[in-house]
Residue, then its C-alpha position, 0 to 999 in steps of 0.5 A: x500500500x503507497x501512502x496517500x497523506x503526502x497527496x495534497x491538492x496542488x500536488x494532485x494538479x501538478x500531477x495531472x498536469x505533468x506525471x513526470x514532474x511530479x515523479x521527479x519531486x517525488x523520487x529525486x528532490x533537489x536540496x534547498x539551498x539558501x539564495x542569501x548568505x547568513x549573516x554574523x554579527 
């Protein structure tokens, strides 16, 4: 059995739109990075 509570709307959309996005997002996520620098004070 698959899990279906990471299933939401949007997500749902998208992969009506594009299985294969979603697949990707799914199965290979990208790592988040930060745009801006920490800053130290």
């Amino acid at each position: 059995m698959s899990k279906i509570t990471d299933l939401s709307k949007s997500r749902y959309y998208k992969g009506m739109q594009s299985p294969r996005i979603t697949w990707l997002e799914h199965y290979k996520p990208e790592k988040k990075t930060d745009i801006l620098p920490e800053l130290v004070l």
